[in-house]
N, C-alpha and C positions, 0 to 999 in steps of 0.2 A: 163778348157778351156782357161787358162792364161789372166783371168779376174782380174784388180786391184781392191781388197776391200776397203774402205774408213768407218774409224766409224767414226760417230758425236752423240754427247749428243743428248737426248731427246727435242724437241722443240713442246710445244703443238699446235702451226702454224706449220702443215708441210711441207708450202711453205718454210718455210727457209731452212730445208733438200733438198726441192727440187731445190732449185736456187744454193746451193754448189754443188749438182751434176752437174747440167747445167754449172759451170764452170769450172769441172773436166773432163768436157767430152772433148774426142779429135776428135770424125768421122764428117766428115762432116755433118753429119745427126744424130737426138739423138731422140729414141723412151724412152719415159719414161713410165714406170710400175708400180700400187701398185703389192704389192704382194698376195693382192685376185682376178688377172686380168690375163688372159691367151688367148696369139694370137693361132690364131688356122693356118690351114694350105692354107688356103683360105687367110686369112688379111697378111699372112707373105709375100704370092707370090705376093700381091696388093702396100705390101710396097716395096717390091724389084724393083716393075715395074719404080712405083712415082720418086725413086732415082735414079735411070737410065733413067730417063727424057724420060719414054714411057707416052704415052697418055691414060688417065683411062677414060671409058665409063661409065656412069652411066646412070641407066635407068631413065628416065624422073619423072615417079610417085612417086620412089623414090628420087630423086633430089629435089623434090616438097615440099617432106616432110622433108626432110634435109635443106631448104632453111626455112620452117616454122619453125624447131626449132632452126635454128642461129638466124632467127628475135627475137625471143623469147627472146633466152639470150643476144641479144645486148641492147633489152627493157629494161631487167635487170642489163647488166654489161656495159657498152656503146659499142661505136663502136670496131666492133674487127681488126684489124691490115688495110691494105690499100686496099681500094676497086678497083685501080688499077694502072700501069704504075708500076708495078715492078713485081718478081717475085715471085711465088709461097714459103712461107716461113714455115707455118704452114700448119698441117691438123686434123677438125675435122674429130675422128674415132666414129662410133654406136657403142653404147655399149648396149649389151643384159643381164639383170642383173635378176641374179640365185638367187630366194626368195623364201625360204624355199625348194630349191630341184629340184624346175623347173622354165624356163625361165617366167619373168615376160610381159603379153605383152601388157596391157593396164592401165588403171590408170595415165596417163600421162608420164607412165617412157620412153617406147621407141623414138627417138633413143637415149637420153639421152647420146649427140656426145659430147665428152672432146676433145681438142687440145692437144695430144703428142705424136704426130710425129713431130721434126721442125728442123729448118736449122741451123747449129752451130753457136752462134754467133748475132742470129736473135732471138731471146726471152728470157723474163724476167718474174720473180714473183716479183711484188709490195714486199709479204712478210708483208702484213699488215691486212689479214683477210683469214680465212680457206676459204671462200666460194668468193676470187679474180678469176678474171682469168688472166691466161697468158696474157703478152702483147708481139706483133707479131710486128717486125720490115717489114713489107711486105704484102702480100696477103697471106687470108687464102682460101683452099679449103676443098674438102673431099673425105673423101675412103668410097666403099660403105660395105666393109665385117663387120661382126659386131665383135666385142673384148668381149670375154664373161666376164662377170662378177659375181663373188661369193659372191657378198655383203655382206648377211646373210642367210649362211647355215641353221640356225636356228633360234629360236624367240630367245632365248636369246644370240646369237650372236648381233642378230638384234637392242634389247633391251641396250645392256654396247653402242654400235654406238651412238644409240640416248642419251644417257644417255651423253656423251662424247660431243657430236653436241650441245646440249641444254647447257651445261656447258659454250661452247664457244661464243653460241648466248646471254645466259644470260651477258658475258662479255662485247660483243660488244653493247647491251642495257645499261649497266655501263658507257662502254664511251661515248654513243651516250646523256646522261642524260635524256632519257625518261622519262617522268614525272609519277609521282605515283601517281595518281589520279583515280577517276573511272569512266573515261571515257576509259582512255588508260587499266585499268582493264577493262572492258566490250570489249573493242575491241580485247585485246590478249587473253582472255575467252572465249567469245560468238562468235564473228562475224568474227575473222581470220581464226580460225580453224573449224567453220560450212562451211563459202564459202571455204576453201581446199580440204574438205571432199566432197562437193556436185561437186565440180569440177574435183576432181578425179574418183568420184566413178561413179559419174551418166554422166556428161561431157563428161571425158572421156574413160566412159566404164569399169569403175573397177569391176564391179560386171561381166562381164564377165571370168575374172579371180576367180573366185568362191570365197572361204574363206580367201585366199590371198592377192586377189584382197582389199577385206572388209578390211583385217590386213594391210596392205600398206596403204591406205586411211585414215583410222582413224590415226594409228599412227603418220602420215604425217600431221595430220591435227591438233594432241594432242603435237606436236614441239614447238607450239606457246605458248600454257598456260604454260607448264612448264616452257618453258624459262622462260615467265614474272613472271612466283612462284619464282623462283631458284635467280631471281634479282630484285623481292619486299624482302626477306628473305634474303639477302646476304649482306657482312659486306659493309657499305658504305665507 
């Protein structure tokens, strides 16, 4: 399709991969992709609209729910680009994520909305943690089609992820110098990954998702012990 390929070495932040792309890009507009993520024919006509400066409708109850969970992540990551007096620069997209074979739809994941769709020129990656978010030179809004997601085809897909995430979270506990004691053992043991598990499963409806639902939940919620194993155990 007379697309330019770019290699870069391995970076185990792969926001750094992804900010050399963002400066290699030339269109006005830059959707970014992992490669287990696939627009469907719904979100591609939704992004064509946005860029062509047509007006997107979203239904209210879902707005509702898209407005909960950017509160969410601004709780987490602060505020996200300019809440107004400019233009539209970024857009959270839904992403519906495929765990083990069929869409996942409770347990906390949906709409589990990423920012990559954005304006050339207008966003950045820190580049200093896997789990950053973009930062949006302008207003963000949202599309409401959802971008599926292959996360984990299977458990032990599932399983090298986590394996991988826990590696990096252990790291960032490194620099953070979390203390070794046991208290901060009983907290990343006992009591971070019980309230995840009770919050996903029962909160918010995991068990709904049948066997799934239960394998997302625990897993989600077994993140935290290993981290702090992987960096009580690891070379100081």
């Amino acid at each position: 399709m007379g697309a330019k390929v770019f290699k870069e070495p391995h970076h185990e932040i792969f926001h750094i991969t992804k900010e050399k792309a963002l400066e290699k890009a030339t269109g006005d507009w830059i959707l970014q992709l992992d490669a287990d993520e696939v627009i469907t024919p719904e979100l591609a006509g939704e992004i064509r609209s946005v860029i062509n400066n047509q007006k997107l409708e979203i239904p209210p109850d879902k707005m509702r729910l898209f407005a909960r969970h950017q509160e969410l992540v601004e709780k987490r990551d602060g505020a996200i680009g300019k809440k107004a007096g400019g233009d539209v620069a970024g857009y959270f997209i839904p992403r519906r994520n495929i765990f083990l074979g069929k869409p996942l739809i409770h347990a906390g994941v949906y709409p589990d909305g990423v920012i990559r769709l954005v304006k050339n020129g207008k966003a950045s990656f820190p580049q200093k943690s896997v789990h950053e978010q973009i930062e949006i030179d302008g207003e963000v809004s949202w599309l409401s089609r959802d971008l599926l997601h292959y996360d984990s085809p299977t458990l032990a897909k599932y399983l090298m992820r986590l394996n991988r995430y826990t590696d990096l979270h252990a790291g960032e506990l490194k620099k953070k110098k979390v203390p070794k004691n046991i208290f901060f053992f009983v907290h990343y043991l006992l009591f971070k990954p019980l309230y995840t598990f009770l919050n996903l499963y029962i909160r918010h409806l995991g068990f709904l998702d049948g066997a799934r639902g239960f394998l997302w939940s625990f897993f989600s919620a077994s993140h935290f012990p290993v981290s702090y194993f992987k960096y009580l155990t690891g070379r100081d």
